[in-house]
C-alpha positions as CSV (number, residue, x, y, z in Angstrom):
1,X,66.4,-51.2,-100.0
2,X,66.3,-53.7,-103.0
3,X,63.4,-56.3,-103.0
4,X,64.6,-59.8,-103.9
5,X,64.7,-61.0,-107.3
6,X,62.2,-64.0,-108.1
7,X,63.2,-67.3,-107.6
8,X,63.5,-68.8,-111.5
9,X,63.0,-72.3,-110.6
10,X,60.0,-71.8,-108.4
11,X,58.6,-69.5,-111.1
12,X,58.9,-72.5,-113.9
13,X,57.0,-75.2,-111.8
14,X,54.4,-72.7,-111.5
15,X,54.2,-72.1,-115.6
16,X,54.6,-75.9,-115.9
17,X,52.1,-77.1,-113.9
18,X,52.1,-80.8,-115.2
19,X,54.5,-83.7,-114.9
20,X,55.1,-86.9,-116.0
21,X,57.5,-89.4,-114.0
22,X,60.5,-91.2,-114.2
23,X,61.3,-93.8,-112.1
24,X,64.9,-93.9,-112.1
25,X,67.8,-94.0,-109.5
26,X,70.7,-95.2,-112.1
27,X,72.8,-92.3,-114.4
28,X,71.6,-92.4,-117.9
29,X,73.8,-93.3,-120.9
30,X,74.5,-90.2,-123.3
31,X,72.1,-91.6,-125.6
32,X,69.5,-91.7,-123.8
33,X,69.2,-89.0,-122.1
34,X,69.4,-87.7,-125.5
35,X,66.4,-89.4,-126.5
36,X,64.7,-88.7,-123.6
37,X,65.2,-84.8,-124.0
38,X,64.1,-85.1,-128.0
39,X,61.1,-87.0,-126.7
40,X,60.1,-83.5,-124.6
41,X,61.1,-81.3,-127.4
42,X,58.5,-83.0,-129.8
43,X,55.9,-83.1,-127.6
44,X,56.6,-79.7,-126.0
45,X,58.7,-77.7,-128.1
46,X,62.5,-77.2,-126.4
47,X,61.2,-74.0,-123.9
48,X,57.9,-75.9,-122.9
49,X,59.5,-78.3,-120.4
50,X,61.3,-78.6,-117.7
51,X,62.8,-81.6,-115.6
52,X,63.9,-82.0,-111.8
53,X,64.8,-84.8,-109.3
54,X,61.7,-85.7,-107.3
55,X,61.4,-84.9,-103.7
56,X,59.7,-86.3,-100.6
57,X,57.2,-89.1,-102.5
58,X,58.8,-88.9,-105.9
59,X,62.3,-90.5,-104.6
60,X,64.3,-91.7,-107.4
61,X,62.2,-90.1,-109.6
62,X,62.8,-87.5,-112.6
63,X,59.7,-85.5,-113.2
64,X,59.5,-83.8,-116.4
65,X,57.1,-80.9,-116.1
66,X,55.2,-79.5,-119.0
67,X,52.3,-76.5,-119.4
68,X,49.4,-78.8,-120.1
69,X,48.2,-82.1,-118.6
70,X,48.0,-83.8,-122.4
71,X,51.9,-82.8,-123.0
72,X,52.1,-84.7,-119.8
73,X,50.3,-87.7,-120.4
74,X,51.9,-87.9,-123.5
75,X,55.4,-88.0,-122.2
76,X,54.0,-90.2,-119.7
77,X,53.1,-92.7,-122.6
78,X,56.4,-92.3,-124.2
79,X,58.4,-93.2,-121.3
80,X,55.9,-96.5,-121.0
81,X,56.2,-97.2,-124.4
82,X,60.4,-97.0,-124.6
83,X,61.3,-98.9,-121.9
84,X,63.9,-96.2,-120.8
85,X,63.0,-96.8,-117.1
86,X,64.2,-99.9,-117.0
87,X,67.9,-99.4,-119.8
88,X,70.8,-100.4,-118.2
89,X,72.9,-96.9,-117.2
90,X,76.4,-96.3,-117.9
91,X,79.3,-98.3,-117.6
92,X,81.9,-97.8,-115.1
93,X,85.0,-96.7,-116.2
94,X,87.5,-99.7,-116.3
95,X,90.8,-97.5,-117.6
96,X,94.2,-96.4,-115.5
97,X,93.6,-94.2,-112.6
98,X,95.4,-90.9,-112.9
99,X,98.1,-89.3,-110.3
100,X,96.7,-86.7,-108.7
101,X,99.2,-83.6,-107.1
102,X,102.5,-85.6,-107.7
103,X,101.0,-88.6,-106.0
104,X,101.7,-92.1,-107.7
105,X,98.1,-93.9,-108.2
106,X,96.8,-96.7,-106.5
């Protein structure tokens, strides 16, 4: 009988402890999303963090979680300081509609 591989995500939030949150229910643009992740890199190097929807009591949140509570806090600040919560997201697409399967569209 094979035991059952560990569970990678679950094994992450336990190495990354910490997290900083973003309140956000809207897409973001390219760009800043962009930022965003560059933001995490300098503070945490690109393998030192990793970000999830929140759950439960973090509803329309992202939470970015990082090794050490100062990588944290420091993300924390930078999400303050940009204003990135609070960006307008994408806009909608306003071009033709496509036929899909044959079928004229709408």
């Amino acid at each position: 009988m094979s035991s059952r591989s560990p569970n990678s995500h679950q094994l992450r939030l336990k190495a990354l402890p910490h997290f900083a949150r973003m309140r956000r229910e809207d897409p973001f643009r390219e760009a800043d999303k962009a930022e965003w992740h560059a933001a995490a890199d300098r503070i945490a190097g690109p393998g030192g963090w990793y970000s999830v929807a929140g759950t439960h009591a973090d509803w329309g949140c992202k939470l970015i979680h990082f090794a050490t509570e100062a990588e944290a806090e420091a993300m924390q600040r930078w999400i303050a300081e940009s204003g990135i919560e609070t960006r307008p997201g994408p806009e909608p697409y306003r071009g033709p509609m496509l036929g899909v399967a044959g079928a004229e569209p709408p």
